[in-house]
C-alpha positions as CSV (number, residue, x, y, z in Angstrom):
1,X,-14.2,35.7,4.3
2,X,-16.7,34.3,6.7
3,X,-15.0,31.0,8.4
4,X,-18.5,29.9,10.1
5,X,-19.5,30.6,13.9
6,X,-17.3,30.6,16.4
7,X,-16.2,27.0,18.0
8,X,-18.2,27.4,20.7
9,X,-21.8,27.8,18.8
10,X,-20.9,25.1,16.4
11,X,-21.0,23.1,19.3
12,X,-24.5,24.5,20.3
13,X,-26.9,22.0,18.2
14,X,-24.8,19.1,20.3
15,X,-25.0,20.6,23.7
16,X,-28.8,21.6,23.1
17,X,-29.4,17.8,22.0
18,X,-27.8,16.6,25.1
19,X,-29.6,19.0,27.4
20,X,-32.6,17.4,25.4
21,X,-31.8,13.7,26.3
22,X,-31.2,14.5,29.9
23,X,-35.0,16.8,30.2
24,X,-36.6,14.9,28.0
25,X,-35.5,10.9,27.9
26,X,-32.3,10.9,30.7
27,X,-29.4,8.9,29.1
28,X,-31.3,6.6,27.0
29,X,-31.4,8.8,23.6
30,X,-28.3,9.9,24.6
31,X,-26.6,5.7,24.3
32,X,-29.0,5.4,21.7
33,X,-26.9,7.7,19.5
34,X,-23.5,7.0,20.7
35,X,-24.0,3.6,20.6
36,X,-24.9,4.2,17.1
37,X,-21.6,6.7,16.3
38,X,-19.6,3.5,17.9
39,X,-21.6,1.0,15.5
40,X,-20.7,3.6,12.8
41,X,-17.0,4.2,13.9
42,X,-16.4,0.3,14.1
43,X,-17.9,0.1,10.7
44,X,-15.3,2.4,9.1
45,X,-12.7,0.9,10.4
46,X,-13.5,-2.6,9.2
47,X,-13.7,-1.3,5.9
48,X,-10.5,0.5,6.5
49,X,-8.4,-2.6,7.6
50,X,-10.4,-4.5,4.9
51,X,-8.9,-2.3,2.5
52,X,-5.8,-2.0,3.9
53,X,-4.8,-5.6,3.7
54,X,-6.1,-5.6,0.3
55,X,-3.5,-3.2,-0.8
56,X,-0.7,-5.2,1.4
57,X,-2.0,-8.2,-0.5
58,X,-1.3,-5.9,-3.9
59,X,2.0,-4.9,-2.8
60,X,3.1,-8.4,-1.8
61,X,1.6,-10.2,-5.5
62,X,3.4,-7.2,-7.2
63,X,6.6,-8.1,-5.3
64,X,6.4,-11.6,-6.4
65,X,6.0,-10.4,-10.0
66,X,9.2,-8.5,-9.7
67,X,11.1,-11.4,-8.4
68,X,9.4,-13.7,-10.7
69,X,10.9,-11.0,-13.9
70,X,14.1,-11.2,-12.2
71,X,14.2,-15.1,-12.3
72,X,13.3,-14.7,-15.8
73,X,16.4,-12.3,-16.7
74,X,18.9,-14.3,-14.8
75,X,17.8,-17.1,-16.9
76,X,18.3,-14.7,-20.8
77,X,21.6,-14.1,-19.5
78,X,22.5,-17.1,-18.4
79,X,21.3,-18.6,-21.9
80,X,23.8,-15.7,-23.4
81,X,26.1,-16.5,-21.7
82,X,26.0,-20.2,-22.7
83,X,25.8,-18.8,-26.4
84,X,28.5,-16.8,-26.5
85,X,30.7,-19.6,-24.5
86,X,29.5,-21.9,-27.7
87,X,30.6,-19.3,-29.9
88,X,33.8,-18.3,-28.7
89,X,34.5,-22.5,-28.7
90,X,33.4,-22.4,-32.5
91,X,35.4,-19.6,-33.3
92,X,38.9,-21.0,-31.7
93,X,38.3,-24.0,-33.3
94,X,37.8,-22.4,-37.1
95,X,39.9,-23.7,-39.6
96,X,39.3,-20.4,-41.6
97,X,38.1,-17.2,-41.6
98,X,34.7,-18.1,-43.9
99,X,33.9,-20.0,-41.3
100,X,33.7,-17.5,-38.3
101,X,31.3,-15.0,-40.1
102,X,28.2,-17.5,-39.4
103,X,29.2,-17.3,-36.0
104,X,29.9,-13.8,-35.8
105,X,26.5,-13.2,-36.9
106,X,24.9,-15.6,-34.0
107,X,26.6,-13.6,-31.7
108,X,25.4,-10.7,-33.0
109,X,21.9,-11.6,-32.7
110,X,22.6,-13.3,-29.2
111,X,23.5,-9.8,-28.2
112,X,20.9,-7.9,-29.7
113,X,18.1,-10.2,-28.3
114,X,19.8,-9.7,-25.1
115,X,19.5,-6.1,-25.1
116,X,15.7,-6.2,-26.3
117,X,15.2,-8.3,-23.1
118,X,17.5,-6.0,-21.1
119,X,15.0,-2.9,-22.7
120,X,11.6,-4.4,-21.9
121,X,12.5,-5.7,-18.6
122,X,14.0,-2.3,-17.6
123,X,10.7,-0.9,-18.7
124,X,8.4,-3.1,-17.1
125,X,10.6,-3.0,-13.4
126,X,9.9,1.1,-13.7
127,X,6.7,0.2,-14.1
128,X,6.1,-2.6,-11.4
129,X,8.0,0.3,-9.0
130,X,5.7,3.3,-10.4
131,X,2.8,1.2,-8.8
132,X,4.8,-0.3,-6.1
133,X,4.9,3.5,-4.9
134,X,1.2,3.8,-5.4
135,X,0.6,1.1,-3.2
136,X,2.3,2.8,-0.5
137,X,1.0,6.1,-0.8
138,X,-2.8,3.7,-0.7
139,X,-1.5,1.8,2.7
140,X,-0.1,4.7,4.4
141,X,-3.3,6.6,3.6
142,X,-5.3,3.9,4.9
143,X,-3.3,3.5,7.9
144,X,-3.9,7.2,8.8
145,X,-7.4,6.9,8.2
146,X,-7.3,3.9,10.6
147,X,-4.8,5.8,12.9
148,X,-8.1,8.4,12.9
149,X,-10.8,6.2,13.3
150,X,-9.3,4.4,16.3
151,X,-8.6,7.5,17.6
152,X,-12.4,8.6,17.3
153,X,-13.5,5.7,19.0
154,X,-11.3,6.3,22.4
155,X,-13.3,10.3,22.7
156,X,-16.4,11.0,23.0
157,X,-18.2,12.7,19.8
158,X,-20.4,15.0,22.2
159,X,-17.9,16.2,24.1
160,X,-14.3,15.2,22.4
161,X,-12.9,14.1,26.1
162,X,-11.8,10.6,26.7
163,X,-14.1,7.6,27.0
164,X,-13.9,4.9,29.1
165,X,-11.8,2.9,26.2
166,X,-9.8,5.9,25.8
167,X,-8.9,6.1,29.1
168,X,-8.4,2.2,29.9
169,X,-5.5,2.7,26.9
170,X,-4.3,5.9,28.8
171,X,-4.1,4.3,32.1
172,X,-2.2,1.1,30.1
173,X,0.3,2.8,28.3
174,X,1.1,4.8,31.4
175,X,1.3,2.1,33.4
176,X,3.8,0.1,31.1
């Protein structure tokens, strides 16, 4: 299968430009256009960490949601609970058995309410998680593209060596 020309042609139409710039206008075409790549670059990644803390701002409002379904099943069963303390109270103090079949029936639709609740919030936490985990799939592929655009903007796009930003963080991080 043919993969293209070799690395060092498809670098051709770049080199021939630059050899352009210097005959033709020295190093004024050639800032013109990297100054324009950097406008570019710096563009991306403003979107990117736009959209990044968009998603963090998902994750954290679906977070809340989750805690705020929690509070509300903490309260069902501690409204059970409370039922079920009434009942058992009714119960001990029946006089006769006709009288603990009303009861018996409460409880019985205490505890089947409970379960529905126990049911839908099960169902809805599986799917606050299911998009929990889509949000961090988003974020982690936004801080890669991030990670790649801030990593464009430290070489230079003729050549791919360092830049003078790229080598200021160099000489930092060595220096630390």
């Amino acid at each position: 299968a043919y993969l293209g020309p070799p690395m060092r042609l498809r670098r051709l139409p770049q080199l021939l430009l630059l050899a352009l710039a210097l005959c033709v206008g020295g190093w004024g075409l050639l800032r013109l256009q990297r100054a324009q790549v950097l406008r570019s670059l710096i563009h991306k990644q403003g979107q990117i960490k736009h959209n990044l803390g968009e998603s963090q701002q998902q994750l954290r409002s679906m977070l809340a949601g989750f805690l705020d379904q929690l509070a509300h099943f903490a309260d069902s069963t501690g409204s059970y609970h409370h039922q079920l303390s009434e009942c058992a109270r009714e119960i001990a103090d029946a006089r006769d058995i006709a009288e603990i079949g009303p009861m018996l029936e409460r409880v019985m639709n205490e505890t089947r309410g409970m379960q529905e609740s126990a049911r839908q919030t099960h169902v809805e936490l599986l799917a606050a998680r299911t998009e929990v985990q889509a949000a961090e799939r988003r974020i982690a592929a936004l801080q890669n593209e991030l990670d790649e655009a801030s990593r464009q903007m430290r070489h230079d796009q003729l050549t791919g060596a360092l830049n003078r930003r790229g080598i200021e963080e160099m000489f930092d991080r060595e220096r630390a």
